[in-house]
VOPAGU-2260 file (C-alpha; in pm, 1 decimal, decimal comma):
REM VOPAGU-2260
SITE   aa  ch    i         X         Y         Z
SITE  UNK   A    0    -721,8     578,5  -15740,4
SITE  UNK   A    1   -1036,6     377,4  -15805,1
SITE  UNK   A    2   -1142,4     285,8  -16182,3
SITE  UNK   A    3   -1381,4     496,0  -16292,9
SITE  UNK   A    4   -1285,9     437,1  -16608,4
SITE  UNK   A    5   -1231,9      52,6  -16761,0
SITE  UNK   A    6    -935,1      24,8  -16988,3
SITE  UNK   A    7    -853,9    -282,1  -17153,8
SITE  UNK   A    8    -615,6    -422,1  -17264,8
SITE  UNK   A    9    -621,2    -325,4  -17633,5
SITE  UNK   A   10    -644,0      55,5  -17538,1
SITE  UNK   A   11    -339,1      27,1  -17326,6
SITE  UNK   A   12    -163,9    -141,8  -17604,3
SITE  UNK   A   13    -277,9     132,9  -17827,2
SITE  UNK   A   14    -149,2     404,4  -17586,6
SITE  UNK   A   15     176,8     231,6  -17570,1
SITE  UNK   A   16     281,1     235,1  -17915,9
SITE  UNK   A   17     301,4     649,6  -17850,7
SITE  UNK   A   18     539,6     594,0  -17565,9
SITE  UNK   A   19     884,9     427,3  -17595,3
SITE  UNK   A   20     797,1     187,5  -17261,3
SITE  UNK   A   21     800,0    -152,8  -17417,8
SITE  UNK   A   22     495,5    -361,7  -17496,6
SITE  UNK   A   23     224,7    -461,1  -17238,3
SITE  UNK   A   24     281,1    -754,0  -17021,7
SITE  UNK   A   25     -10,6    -728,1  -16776,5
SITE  UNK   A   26    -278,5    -440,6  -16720,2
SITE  UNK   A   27    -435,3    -441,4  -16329,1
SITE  UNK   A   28    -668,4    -166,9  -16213,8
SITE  UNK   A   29    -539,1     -32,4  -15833,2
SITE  UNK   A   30    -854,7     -58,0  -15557,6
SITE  UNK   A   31    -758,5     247,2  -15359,2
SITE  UNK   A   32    -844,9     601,2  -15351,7
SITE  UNK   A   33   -1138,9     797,4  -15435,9
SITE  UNK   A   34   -1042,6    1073,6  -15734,3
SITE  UNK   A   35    -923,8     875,4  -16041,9
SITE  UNK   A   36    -894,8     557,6  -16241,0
SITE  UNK   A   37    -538,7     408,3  -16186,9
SITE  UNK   A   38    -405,6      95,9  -16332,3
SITE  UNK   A   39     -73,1     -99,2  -16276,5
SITE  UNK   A   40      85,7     -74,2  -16641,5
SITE  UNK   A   41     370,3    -374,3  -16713,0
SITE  UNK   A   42     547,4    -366,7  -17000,9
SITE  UNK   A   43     855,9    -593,9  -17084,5
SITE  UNK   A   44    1035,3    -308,3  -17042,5
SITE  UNK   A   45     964,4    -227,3  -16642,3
SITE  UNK   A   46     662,5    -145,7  -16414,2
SITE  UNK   A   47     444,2     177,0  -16458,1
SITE  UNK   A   48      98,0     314,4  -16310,8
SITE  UNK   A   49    -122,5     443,3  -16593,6
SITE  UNK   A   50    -374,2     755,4  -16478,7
SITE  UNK   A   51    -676,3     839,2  -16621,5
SITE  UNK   A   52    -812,7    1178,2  -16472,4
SITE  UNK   A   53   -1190,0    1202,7  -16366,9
SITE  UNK   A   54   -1206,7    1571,7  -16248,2
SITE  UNK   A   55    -860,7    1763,4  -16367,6
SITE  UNK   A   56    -877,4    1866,7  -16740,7
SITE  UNK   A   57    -600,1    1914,4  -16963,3
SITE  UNK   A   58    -549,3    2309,0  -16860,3
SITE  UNK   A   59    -498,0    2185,0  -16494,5
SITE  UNK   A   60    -269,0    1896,3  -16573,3
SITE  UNK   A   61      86,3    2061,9  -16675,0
SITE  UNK   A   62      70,9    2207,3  -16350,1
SITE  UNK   A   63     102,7    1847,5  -16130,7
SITE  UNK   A   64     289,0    1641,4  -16400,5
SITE  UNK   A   65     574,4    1949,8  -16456,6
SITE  UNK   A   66     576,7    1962,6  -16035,6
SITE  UNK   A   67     684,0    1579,6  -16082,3
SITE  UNK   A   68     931,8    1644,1  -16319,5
SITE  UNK   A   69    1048,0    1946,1  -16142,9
SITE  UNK   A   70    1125,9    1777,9  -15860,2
SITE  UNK   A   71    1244,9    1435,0  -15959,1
SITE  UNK   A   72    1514,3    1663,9  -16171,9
SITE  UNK   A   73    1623,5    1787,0  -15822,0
SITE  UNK   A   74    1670,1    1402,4  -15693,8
SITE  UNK   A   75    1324,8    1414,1  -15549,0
SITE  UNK   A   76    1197,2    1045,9  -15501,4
SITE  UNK   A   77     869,2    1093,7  -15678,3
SITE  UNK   A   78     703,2     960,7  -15980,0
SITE  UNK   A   79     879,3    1061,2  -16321,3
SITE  UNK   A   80     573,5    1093,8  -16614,1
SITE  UNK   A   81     667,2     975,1  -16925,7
SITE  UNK   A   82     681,5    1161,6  -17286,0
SITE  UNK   A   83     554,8    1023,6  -17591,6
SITE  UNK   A   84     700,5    1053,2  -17927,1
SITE  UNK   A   85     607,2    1439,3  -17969,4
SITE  UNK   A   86     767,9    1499,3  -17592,6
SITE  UNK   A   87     453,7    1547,8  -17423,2
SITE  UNK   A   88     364,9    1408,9  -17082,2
SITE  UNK   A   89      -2,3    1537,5  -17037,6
SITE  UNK   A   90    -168,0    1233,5  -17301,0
SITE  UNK   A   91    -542,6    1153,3  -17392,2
SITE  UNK   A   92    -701,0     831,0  -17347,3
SITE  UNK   A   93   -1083,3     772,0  -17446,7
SITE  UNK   A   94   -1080,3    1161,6  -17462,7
SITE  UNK   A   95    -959,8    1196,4  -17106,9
SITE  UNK   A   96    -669,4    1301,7  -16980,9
SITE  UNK   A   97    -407,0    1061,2  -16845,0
SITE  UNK   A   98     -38,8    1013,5  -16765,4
SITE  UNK   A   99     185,6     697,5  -16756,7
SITE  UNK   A  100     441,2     751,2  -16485,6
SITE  UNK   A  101     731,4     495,6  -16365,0
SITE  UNK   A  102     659,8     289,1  -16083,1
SITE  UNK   A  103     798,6     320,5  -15770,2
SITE  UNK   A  104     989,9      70,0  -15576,8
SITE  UNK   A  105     868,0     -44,8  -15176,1
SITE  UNK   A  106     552,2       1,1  -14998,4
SITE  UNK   A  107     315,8     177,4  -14816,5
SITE  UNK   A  108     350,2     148,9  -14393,9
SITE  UNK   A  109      35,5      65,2  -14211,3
SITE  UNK   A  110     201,7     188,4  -13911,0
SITE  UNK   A  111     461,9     419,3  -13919,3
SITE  UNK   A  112     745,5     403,8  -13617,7
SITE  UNK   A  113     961,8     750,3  -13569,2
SITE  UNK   A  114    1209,0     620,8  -13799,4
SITE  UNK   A  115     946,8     656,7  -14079,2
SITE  UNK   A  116     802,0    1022,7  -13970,0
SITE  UNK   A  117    1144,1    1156,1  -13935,0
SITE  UNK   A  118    1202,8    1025,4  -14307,8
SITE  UNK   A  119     916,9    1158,3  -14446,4
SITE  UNK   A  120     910,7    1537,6  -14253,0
SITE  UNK   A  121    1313,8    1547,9  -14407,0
SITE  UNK   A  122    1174,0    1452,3  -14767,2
SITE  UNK   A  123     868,3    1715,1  -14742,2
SITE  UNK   A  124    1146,0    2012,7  -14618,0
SITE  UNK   A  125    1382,8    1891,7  -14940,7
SITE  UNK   A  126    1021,0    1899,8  -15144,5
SITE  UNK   A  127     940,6    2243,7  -15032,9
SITE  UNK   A  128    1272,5    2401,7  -15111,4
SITE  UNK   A  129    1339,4    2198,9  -15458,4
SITE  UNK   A  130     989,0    2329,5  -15580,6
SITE  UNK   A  131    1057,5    2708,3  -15485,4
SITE  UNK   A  132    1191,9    2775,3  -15852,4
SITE  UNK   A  133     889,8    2574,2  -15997,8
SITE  UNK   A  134     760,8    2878,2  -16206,9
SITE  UNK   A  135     386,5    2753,1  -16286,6
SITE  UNK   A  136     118,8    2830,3  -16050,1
SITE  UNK   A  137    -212,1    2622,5  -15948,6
SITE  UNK   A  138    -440,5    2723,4  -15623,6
SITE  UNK   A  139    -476,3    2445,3  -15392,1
SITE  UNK   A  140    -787,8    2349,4  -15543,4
SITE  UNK   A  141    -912,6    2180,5  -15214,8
SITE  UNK   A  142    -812,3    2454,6  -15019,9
SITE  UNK   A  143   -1040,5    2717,3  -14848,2
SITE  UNK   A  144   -1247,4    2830,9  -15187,7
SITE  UNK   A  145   -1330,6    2549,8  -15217,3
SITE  UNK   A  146   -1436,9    2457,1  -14854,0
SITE  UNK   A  147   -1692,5    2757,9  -14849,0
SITE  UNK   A  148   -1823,2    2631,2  -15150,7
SITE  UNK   A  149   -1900,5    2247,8  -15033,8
SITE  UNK   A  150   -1996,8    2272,6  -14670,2
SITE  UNK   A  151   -2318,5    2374,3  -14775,4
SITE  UNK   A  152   -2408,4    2077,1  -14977,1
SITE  UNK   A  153   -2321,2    1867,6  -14691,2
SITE  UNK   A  154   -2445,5    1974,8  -14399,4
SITE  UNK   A  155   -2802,8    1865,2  -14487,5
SITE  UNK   A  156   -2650,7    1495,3  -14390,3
SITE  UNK   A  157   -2476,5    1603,1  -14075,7
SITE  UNK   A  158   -2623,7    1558,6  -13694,6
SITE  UNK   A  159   -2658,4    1933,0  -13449,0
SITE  UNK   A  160   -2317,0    1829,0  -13318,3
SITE  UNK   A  161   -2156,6    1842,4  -13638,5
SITE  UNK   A  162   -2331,4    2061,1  -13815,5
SITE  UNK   A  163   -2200,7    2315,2  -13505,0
SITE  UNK   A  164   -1874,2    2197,2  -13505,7
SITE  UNK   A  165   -1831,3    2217,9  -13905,1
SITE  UNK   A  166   -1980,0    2625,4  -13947,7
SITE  UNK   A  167   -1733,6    2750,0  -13606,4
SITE  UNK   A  168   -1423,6    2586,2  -13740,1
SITE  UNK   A  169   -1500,7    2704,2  -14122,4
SITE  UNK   A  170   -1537,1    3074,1  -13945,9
SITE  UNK   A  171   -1251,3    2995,9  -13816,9
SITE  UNK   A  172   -1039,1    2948,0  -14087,7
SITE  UNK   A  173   -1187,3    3218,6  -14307,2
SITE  UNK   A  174   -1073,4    3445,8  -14020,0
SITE  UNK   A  175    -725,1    3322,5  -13992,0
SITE  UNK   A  176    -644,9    3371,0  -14344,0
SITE  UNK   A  177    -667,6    3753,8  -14279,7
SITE  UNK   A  178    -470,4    3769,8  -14013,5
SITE  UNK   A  179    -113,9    3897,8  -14059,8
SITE  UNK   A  180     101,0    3594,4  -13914,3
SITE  UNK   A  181     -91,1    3400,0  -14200,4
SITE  UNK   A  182      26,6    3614,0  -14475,7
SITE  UNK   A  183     330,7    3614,1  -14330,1
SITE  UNK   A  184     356,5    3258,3  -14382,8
SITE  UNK   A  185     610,0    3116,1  -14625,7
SITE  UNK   A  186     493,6    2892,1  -14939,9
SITE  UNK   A  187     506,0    2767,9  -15318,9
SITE  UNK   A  188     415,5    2420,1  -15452,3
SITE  UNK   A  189     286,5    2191,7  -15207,0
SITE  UNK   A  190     151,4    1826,3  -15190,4
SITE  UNK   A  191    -116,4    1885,0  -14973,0
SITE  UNK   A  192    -205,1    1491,4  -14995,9
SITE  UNK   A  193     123,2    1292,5  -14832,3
SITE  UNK   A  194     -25,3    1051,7  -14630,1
SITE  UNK   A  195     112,6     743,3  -14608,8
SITE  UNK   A  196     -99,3     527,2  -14824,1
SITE  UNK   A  197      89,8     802,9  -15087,4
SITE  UNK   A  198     450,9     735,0  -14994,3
SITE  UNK   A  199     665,2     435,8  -14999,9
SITE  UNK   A  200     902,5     278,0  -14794,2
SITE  UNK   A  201    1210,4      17,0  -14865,0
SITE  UNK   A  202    1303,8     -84,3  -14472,1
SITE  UNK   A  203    1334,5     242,2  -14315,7
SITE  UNK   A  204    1426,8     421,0  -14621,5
SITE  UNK   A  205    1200,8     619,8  -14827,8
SITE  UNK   A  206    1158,0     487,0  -15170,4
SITE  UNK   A  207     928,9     754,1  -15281,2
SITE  UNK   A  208     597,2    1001,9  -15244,1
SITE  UNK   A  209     352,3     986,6  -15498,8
SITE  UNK   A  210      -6,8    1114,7  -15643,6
SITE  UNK   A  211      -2,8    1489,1  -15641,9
SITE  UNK   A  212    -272,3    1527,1  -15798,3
SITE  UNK   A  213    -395,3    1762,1  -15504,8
SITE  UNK   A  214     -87,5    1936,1  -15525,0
SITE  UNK   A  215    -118,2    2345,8  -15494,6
SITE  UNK   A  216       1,2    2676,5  -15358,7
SITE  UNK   A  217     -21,5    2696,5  -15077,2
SITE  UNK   A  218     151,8    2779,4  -14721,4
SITE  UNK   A  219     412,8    2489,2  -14623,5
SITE  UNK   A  220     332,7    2423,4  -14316,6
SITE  UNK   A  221     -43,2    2335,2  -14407,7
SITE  UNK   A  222     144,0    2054,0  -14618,2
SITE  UNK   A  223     326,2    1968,4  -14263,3
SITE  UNK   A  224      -9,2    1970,5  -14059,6
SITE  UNK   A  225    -132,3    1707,7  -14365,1
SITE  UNK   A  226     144,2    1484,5  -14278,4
SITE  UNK   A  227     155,6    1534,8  -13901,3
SITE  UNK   A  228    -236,8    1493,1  -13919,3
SITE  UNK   A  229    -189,7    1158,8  -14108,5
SITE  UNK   A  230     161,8     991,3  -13992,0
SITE  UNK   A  231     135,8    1088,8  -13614,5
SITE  UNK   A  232    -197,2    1035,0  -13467,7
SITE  UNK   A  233    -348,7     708,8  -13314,4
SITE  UNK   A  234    -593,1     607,8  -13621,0
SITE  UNK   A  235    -846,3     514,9  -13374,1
SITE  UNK   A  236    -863,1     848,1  -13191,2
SITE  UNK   A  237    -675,2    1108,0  -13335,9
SITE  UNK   A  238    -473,5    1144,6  -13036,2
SITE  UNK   A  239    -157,0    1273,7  -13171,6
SITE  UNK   A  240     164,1    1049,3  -13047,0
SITE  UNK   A  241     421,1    1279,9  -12960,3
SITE  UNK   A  242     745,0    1052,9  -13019,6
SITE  UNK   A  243     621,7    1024,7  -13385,5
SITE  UNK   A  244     578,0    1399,2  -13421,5
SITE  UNK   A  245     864,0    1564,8  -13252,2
SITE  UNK   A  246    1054,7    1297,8  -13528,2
SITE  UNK   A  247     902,2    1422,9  -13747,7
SITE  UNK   A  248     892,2    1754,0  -13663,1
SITE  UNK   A  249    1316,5    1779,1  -13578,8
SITE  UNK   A  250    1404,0    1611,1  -13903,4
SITE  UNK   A  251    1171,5    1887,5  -14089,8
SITE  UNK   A  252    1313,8    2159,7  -13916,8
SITE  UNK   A  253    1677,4    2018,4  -13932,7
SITE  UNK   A  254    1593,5    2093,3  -14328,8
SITE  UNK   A  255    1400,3    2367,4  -14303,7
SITE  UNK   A  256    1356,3    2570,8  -13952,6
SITE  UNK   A  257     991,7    2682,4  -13895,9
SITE  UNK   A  258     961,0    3062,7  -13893,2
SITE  UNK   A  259     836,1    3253,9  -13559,6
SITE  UNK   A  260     443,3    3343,5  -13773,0
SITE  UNK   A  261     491,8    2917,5  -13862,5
SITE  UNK   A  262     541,3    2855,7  -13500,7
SITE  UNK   A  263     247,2    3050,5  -13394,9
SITE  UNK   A  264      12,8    2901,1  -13609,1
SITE  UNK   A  265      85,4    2583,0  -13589,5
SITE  UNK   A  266    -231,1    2459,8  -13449,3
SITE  UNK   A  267    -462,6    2648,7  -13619,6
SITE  UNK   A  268    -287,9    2509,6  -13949,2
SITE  UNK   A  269    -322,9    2118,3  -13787,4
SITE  UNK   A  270    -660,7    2240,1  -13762,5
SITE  UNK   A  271    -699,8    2349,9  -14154,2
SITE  UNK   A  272    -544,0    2050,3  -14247,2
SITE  UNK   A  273    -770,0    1833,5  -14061,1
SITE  UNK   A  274   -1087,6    2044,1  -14157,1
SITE  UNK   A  275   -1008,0    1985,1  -14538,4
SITE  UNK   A  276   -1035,3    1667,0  -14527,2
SITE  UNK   A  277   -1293,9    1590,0  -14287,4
SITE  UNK   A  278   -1512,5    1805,5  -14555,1
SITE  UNK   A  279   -1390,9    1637,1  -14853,3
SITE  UNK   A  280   -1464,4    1263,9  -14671,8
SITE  UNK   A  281   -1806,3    1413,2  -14631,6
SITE  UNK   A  282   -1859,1    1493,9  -14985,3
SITE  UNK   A  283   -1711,6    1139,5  -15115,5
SITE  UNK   A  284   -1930,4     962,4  -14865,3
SITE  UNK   A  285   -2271,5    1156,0  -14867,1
SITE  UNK   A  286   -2262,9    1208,9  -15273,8
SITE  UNK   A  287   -2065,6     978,1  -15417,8
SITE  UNK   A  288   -2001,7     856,8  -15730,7
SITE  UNK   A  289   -2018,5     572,8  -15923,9
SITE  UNK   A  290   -1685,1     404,0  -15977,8
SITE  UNK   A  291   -1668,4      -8,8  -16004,2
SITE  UNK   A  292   -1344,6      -1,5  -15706,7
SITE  UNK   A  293   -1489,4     253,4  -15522,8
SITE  UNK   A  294   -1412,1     264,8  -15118,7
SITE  UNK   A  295   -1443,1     583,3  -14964,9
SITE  UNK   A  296   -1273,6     683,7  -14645,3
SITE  UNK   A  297   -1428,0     680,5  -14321,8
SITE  UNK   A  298   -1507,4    1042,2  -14264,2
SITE  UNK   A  299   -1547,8    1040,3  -13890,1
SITE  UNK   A  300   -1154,1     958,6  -13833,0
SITE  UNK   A  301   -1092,7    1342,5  -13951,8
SITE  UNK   A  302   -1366,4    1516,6  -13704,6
SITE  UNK   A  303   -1194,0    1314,2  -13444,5
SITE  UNK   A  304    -846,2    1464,9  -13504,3
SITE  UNK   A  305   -1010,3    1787,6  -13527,2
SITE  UNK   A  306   -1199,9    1736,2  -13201,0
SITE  UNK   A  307    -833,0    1649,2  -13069,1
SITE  UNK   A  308    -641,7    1994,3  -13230,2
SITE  UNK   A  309    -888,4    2192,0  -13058,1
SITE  UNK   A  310    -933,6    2076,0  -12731,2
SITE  UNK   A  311    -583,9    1930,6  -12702,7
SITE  UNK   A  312    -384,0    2196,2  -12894,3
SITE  UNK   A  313     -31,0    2112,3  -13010,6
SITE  UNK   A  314     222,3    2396,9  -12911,9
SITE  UNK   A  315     583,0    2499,7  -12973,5
């Protein structure tokens, strides 16, 4: 959600008069986030977040924006995009692809109690199971394809250590995907992105999860270890907090009991989940690029929790 693309004002007034939204108030370009331009969108009709997509193309699209729709049909609290006059949601903006979705109400927690986890592992059970019928199909495109194809462009930057720690764990979880617990895995539509800079709070109620634009197939309880990865670990040393993820944990299960090839791999999933995105910090912080609000994450926080899933594994 940086701006790698500058809209002004004129263009969003121009992309307005295909929606039935109101006219523009205010136009503010969101400083977060590393894979596309967002902007705040107010019209004197309500509040709205205008996307602009830097790497997804307009055959990729349908599958995320439909997901939304899917699941926001279902009472899902998650972002509903917005047709224009011809019914489309998937729109074009100087000749990218971009969607205008409604904005959300609360925000984001810094530091999430129990309370929050246990909210957010019910929402991602009722996510799961509302998207089973979602009949269009989209590989996680971050998932392990795509890990074996970007290690090697990074580990020219990384130290021994890493570079060691990076190649076993990758072997790792080419192995485990061939293994018949995985396969017997359940799974459909997934987030694969939920942390909590992506979910919103009113109190201790949850107002809504949004960006999907890594959303996939993939197994369900990779989208768990994403969250547990995220919501229940000490930032500072990836130490996972146990109060926080037995919350979250029950109130996942209370929707949606794990299955005995789940329970098994549990671990080795928290492990996936961190591995994705300690490899996909890499790549944003060794070869970035250019983007005027552009912050990427710290990718050292993610071979911490791994360090932590392996030599403190969680168990059930």
């Amino acid at each position: 959600m940086a701006v790698f693309t500058e809209v002004s004002e004129q263009q969003a007034t121009e992309l307005l008069t295909q929606l039935s939204i109101g006219e523009l108030v205010s136009l503010q370009g969101i400083n977060s986030g590393i894979e596309n331009t967002n902007y705040f969108l107010t019209t004197d009709q309500g509040e709205y977040v205008l996307t602009v997509f830097e790497r997804l193309n307009h055959t990729q699209l349908p599958f995320y924006l439909y997901l939304m729709k899917h699941l926001a049909s279902r009472g899902v609290a998650v972002p509903d995009p917005q047709s224009n006059h011809q019914g489309d949601i998937l729109l074009t903006l100087l000749d990218k692809p971009a969607a205008v979705v409604n904005r959300l109400p609360g925000a984001c927690l810094v530091e999430p109690a129990a309370v929050h986890c246990a909210a957010m592992g019910q929402t991602l059970a009722h996510m799961h199971l509302a998207a089973k019928d979602y009949d269009r199909h989209q590989i996680n495109l971050r998932g392990l394809n795509w890990w074996n194809e970007t290690v090697p462009q990074i580990l020219p930057f990384l130290s021994q250590h890493q570079w060691q720690l990076l190649t076993h764990e990758l072997a790792f979880q080419n192995h485990l995907t061939g293994l018949s617990a995985y396969e017997a895995m359940p799974g459909g539509a997934v987030h694969a992105d939920a942390f909590r800079n992506n979910v919103l709070f009113d109190g201790e109620a949850l107002s809504g999860v949004f960006d999907f634009y890594f959303a996939g197939v993939d197994r369900w309880l990779f989208d768990l270890g994403v969250c547990i990865n995220d919501w229940c670990v000490d930032l500072d040393t990836g130490v996972l907090d146990h109060l926080r993820f037995e919350a979250m944990l029950h109130a996942y299960q209370q929707v949606r009991p794990l299955s005995a090839a789940e329970r098994s791999l549990l671990n080795p999933m928290l492990r996936a989940a961190a591995l994705r995105f300690w490899i996909s910090r890499l790549w944003d912080f060794h070869l970035p690029r250019e983007a005027s609000l552009l912050q990427p994450h710290d990718p050292a926080h993610f071979e911490r929790v791994l360090v932590q899933r392996l030599y403190d594994p969680v168990t059930l």
